[in-house]
N, C-alpha and C positions, 0 to 999 in steps of 0.2 A: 689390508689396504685402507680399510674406512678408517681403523681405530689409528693409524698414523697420519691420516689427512685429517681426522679432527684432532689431535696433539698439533698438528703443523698449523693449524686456525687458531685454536684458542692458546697456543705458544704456554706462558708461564698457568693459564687461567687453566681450575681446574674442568674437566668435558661435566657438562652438566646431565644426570643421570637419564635414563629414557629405557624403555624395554625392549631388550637385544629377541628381535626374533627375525623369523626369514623375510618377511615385510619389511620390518624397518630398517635392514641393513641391505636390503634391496633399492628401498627409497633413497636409502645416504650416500649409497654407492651410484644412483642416476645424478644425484645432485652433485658428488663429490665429480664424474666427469662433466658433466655442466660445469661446474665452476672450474677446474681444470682447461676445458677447451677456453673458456673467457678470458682464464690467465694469461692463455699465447696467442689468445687474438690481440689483447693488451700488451703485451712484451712485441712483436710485432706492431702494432701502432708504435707505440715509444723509437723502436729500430726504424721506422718510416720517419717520424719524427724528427729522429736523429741525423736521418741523415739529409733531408730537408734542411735541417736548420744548418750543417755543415755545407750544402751547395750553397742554400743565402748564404753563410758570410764567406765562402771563398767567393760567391758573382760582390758580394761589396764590397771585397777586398781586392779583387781587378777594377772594378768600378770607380773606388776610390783611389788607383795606381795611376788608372787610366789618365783621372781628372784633376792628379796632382803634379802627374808629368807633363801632360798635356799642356793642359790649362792653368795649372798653377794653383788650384783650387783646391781646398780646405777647408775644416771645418771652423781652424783659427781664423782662417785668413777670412771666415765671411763675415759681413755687420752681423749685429744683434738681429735687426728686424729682419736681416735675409735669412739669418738661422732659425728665427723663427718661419718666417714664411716655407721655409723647406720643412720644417717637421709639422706645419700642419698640414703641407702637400702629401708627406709621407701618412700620415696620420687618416689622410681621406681616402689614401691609394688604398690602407689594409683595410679600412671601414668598409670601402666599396668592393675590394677583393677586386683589384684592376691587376690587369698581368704587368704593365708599366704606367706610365706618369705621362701619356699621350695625352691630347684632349678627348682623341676618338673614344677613348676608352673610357676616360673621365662624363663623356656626355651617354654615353650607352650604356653603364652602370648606373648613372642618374637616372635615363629614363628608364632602365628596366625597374630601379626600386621605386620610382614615381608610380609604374602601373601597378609593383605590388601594393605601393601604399593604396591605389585605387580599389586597387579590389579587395583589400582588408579593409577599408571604410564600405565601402557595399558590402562584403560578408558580418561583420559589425550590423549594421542598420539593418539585415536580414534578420541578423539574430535578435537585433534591440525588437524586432517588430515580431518572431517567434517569440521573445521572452514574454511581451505584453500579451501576447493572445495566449500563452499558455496561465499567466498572471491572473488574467479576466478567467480563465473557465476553472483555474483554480480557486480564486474568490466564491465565480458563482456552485464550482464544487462542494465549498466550505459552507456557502450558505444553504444550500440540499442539505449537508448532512445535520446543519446545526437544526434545522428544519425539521429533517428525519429525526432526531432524537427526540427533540417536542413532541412531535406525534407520537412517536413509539411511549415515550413517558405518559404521555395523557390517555394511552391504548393500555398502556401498564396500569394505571390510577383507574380509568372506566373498567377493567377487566377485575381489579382488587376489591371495587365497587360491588360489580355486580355478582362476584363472587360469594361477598359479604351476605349481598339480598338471596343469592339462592342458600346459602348455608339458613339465611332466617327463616326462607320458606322451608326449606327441610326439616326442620330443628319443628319450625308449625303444623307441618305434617303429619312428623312423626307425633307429636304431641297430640293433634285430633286422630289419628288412627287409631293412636296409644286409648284414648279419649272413647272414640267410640267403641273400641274393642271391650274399652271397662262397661262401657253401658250396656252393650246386649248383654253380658253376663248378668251386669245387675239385670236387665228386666228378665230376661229369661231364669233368674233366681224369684224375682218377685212374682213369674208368672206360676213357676214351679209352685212357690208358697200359695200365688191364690186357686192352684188347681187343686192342691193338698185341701186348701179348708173351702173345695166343693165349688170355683167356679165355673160358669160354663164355658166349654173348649169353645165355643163358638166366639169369647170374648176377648180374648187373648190376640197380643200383637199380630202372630204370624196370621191368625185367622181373619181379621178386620182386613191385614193389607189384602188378601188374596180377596175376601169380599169386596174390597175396594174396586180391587181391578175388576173381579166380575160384572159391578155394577156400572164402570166406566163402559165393558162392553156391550151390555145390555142399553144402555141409553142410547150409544151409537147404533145398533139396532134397531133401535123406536125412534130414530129419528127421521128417517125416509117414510112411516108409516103415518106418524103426524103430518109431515108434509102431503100426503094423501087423503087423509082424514079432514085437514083444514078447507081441499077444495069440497067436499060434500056441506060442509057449513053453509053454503051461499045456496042450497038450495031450497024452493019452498015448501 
């Protein structure tokens, strides 16, 4: 059924390829009755159609029987300006969609399109005035983000920056660790060498620091006792 309703679409053109599986020939087959149901909803319209357009011209073919036996009236027999004046009466009757050529009808078509023209010009001016408020917060949207880019850019450039200074502080780091790593070897090679030719352990790096500090704590010591010692000084 699909593979002859698309022969029956594309007629002489050849079906343009696509992969036959239970999916796609399930999809073509909901589209192929979709379009199928449209076709006779459309064939139906047309037969509505038709047969509308055969009531109009049999009612203006009594119409015109009526007003030529009648009345004598014609479409030869009228002036120029009155054949016009009837086709643009006819002309406003299909524009307004009036059931006849009354005035009643002619004035209540009028005012009915008069309110819709009303209220298409108030839904208009609703939207003219949504369009502008959506216009402004889009402006001021566009100038946020053009905004936010700046900054993020100058947050990218200070980040690249300081980037740079830590890799220079690392790169310094490493270099005085590297730095002083070499130098305790060297001294503790020079101190090795001077303990070889006989100097005293007393004199050596590690031993001066560690004297050092003893004597740091030792003065902190004596120093509550000079403050004691200083008040005997005033006596006679």
């Amino acid at each position: 059924q699909v593979t002859l309703w698309l022969k029956k679409i594309y007629g002489d053109m050849p079906i343009p390829q696509y992969e036959v599986n239970e999916r796609t020939v399930d999809i073509l087959y909901e589209v192929m009755e979709c379009n199928e149901e449209r076709d006779k909803d459309v064939m139906l319209l047309i037969e509505d159609m038709k047969d509308q357009t055969a009531k109009y011209e049999a009612e203006a073919e009594y119409w015109q029987d009526i007003l030529g036996e009648s009345l004598g009236l014609s479409e030869d027999s009228l002036s120029q300006e009155a054949t016009a004046d009837l086709a643009d009466l006819v002309e406003s009757a299909m524009e307004l969609e009036v059931e006849d050529t009354s005035l009643t009808s002619f004035y209540s078509a009028i005012n009915y399109m008069t309110s819709e023209l009303y209220k298409t010009k108030s839904k208009n001016e609703e939207m003219e005035l949504k369009l502008k408020t959506l216009t402004k917060k889009l402006t001021s949207a566009l100038m946020m983000e053009k905004q936010l880019e700046g900054d993020i850019e100058k947050l990218k450039e200070s980040q690249e920056a300081e980037r740079a200074k830590a890799e220079i502080r690392s790169k310094n780091l490493k270099f005085l660790e590297d730095k002083s790593k070499d130098l305790k070897i060297k001294i503790k090679e020079a101190e090795d060498q001077l303990l070889a030719m006989g100097l005293d352990q007393s004199l050596t790096h590690e031993a001066l620091v560690k004297s050092s500090e003893e004597l740091a704590a030792l003065r902190k010591e004596i120093e509550p006792l000079k403050k004691e010692l200083e008040s005997y000084h005033d006596l006679p």
